[in-house]
C-alpha positions as CSV (number, residue, x, y, z in Angstrom):
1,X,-17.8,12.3,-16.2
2,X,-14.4,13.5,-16.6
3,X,-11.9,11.1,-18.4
4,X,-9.1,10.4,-15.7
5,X,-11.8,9.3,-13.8
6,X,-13.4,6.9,-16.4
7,X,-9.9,5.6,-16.8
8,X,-9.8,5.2,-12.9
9,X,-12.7,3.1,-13.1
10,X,-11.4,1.0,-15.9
11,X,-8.7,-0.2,-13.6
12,X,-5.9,1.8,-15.8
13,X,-4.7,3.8,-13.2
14,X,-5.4,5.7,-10.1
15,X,-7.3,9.5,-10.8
16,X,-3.4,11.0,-11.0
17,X,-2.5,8.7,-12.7
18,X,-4.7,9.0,-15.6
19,X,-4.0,12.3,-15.7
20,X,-0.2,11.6,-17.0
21,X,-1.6,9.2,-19.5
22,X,-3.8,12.1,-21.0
23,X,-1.2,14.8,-20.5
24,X,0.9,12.7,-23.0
25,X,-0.9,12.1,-25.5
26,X,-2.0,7.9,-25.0
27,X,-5.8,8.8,-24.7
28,X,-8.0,8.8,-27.6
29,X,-11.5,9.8,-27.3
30,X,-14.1,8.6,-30.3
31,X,-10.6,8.5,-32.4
32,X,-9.8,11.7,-31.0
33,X,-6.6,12.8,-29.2
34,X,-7.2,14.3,-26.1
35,X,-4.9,16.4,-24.0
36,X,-7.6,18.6,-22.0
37,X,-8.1,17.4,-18.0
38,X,-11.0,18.1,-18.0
39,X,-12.3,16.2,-21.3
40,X,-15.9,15.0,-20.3
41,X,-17.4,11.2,-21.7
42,X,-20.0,9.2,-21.3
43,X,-20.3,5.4,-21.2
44,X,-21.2,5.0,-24.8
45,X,-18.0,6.8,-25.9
46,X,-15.0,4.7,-27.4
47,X,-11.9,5.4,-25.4
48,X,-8.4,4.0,-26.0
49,X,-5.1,3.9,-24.0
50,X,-2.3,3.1,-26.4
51,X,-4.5,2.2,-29.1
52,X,-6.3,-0.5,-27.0
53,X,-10.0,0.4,-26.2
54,X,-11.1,0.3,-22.3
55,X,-13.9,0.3,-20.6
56,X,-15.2,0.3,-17.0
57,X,-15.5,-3.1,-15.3
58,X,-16.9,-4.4,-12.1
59,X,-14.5,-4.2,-8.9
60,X,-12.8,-6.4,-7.4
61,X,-11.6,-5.9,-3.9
62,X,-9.2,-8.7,-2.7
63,X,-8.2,-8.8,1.1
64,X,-4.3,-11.3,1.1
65,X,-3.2,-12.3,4.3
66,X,0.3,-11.8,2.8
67,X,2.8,-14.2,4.4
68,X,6.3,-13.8,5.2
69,X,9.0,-13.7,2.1
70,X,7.0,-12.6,-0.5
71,X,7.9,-9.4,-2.8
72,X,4.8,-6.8,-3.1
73,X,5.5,-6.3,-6.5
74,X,4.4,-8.0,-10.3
75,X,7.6,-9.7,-10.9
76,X,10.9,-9.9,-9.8
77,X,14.2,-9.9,-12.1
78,X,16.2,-12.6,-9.5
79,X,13.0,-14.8,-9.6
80,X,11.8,-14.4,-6.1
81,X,8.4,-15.2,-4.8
82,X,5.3,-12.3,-5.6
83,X,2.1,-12.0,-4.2
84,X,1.1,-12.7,-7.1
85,X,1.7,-16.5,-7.6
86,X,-0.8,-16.3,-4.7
87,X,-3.7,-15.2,-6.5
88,X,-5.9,-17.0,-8.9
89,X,-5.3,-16.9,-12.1
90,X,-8.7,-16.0,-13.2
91,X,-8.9,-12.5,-11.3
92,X,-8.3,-9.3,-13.7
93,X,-5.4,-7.2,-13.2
94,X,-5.4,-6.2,-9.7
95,X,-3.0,-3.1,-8.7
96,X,-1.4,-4.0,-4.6
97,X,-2.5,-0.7,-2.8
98,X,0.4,0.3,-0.5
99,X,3.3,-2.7,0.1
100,X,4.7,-4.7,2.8
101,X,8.6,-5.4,2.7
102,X,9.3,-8.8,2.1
103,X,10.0,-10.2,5.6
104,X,6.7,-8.6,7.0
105,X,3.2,-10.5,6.4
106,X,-0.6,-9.4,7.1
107,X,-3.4,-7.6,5.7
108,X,-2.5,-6.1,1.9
109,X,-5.8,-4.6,-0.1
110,X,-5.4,-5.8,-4.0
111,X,-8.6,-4.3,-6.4
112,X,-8.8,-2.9,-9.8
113,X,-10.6,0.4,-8.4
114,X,-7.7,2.7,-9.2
115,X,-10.0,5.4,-7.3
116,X,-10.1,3.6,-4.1
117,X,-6.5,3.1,-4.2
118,X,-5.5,6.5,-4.9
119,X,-7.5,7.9,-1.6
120,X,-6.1,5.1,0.2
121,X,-2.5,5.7,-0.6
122,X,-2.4,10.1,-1.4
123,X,-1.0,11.0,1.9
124,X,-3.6,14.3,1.8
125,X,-6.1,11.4,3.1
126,X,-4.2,10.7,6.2
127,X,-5.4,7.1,6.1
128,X,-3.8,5.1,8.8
129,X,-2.6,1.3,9.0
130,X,-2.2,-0.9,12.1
131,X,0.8,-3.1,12.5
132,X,1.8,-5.6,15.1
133,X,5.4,-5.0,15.5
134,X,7.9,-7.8,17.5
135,X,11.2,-6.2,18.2
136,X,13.8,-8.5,19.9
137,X,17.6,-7.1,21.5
138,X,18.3,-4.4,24.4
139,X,14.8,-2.6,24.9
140,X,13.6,-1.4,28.3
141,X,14.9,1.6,29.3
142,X,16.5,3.0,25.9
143,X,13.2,2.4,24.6
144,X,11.0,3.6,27.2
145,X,13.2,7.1,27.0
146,X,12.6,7.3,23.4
147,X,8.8,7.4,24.2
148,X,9.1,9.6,26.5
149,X,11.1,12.0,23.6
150,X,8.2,11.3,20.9
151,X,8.7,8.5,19.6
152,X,4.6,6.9,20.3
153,X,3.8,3.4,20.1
154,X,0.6,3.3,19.8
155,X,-1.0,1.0,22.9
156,X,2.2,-1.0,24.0
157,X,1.0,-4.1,24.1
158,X,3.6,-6.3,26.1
159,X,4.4,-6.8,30.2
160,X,7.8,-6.9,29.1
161,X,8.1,-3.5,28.6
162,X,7.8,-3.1,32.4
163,X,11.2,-4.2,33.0
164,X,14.4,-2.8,32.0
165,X,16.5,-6.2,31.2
166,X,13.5,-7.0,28.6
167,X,14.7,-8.3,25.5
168,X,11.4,-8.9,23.7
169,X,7.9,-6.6,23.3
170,X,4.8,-6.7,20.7
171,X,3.7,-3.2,19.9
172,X,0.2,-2.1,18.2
173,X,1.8,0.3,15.7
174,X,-0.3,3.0,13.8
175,X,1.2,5.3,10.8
176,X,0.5,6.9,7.7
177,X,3.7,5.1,5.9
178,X,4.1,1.7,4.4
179,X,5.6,-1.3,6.8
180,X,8.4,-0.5,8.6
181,X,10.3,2.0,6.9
182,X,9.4,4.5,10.0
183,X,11.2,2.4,12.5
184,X,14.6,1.8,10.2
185,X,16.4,5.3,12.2
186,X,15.3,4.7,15.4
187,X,16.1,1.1,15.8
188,X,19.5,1.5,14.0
189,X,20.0,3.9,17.3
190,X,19.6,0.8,19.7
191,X,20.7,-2.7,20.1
192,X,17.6,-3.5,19.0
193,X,15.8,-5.5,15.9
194,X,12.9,-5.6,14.3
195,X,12.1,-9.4,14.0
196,X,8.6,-9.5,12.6
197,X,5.9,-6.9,11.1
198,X,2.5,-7.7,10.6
199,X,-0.2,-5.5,9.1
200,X,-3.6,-6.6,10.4
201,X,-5.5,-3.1,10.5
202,X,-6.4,0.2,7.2
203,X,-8.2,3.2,8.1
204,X,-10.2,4.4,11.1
């Protein structure tokens, strides 16, 4: 097989990833430097990152129901809460695949498979995620126009919506992005907040 892919399924990196490491120079092969993309190994073959020898593992595939006012990242340099003082401590190193901002909650995928991350995440995939979205403040007709303009919800999912003076509606969202970044223009354009994200769907 080729060796950003043996390093994919040693949990090192994603496919693309690996790729960088070889490019520069941190992949040794048998003792050997190796440079070349498309390098071929087998199992029995020594290979090292950085010195350190690696070798495929079994996956793990973790499904967190990630709860409001936790950071999607390893650590954080003011000391705020990660995901990952939610996890056992007896998991191997598990790579988040995708984020949620730190006020939204829901479904987050954490594995070692740096493969199955990678086609989750590459946009050339087209992979979408569901959120339920809560927006609170002056909706109704504003928001109703901006559908009518583009701007799709995907199955509006709230009564409220049926009345102009509404000042709450749950939408099932559906995009190709992370969280809520996609809704940060549009709601900045009415008196409108988003009060809570929740990611409970990935892939169709």
């Amino acid at each position: 097989m080729r060796l950003n892919r043996f390093l994919a399924l040693a949990g090192i990196s994603s496919r693309r990833g690996a790729e960088e490491y070889i490019r520069r120079g941190r992949v040794t092969v048998n003792g050997e430097l190796k440079t070349d993309l498309a390098t071929q190994v087998a199992f029995s073959d020594q290979v090292r990152v950085d010195g350190k020898v690696v070798r495929t593992q079994e996956f793990v595939y973790l499904l967190l129901n990630k709860p409001a006012d936790f950071l999607t990242t390893r650590s954080d340099e003011r000391s705020r809460k990660t995901i990952y003082q939610l996890l056992p401590g007896d998991l191997p190193n598990l790579a988040h695949v995708g984020r949620l901002d730190k006020e939204s909650e829901g479904l987050l995928l954490l594995t070692n498979d740096g493969d199955l991350a990678f086609r989750i995440t590459h946009p050339k995939f087209k992979l979408e995620k569901e959120y339920l979205v809560t927006l609170t403040g002056n909706l109704g007709l504003k928001i109703r126009r901006k559908r009518k303009r583009g701007f799709i919800f995907q199955r509006a999912a709230h009564d409220l919506m049926r009345s102009s003076k509404s000042t709450r509606a749950r939408f099932e969202w559906c995009s190709r992005k992370d969280s809520n970044d996609r809704f940060a223009g549009f709601l900045r354009r009415l008196d409108t907040k988003l009060s809570a994200c929740s990611a409970f769907g990935l892939g169709r």
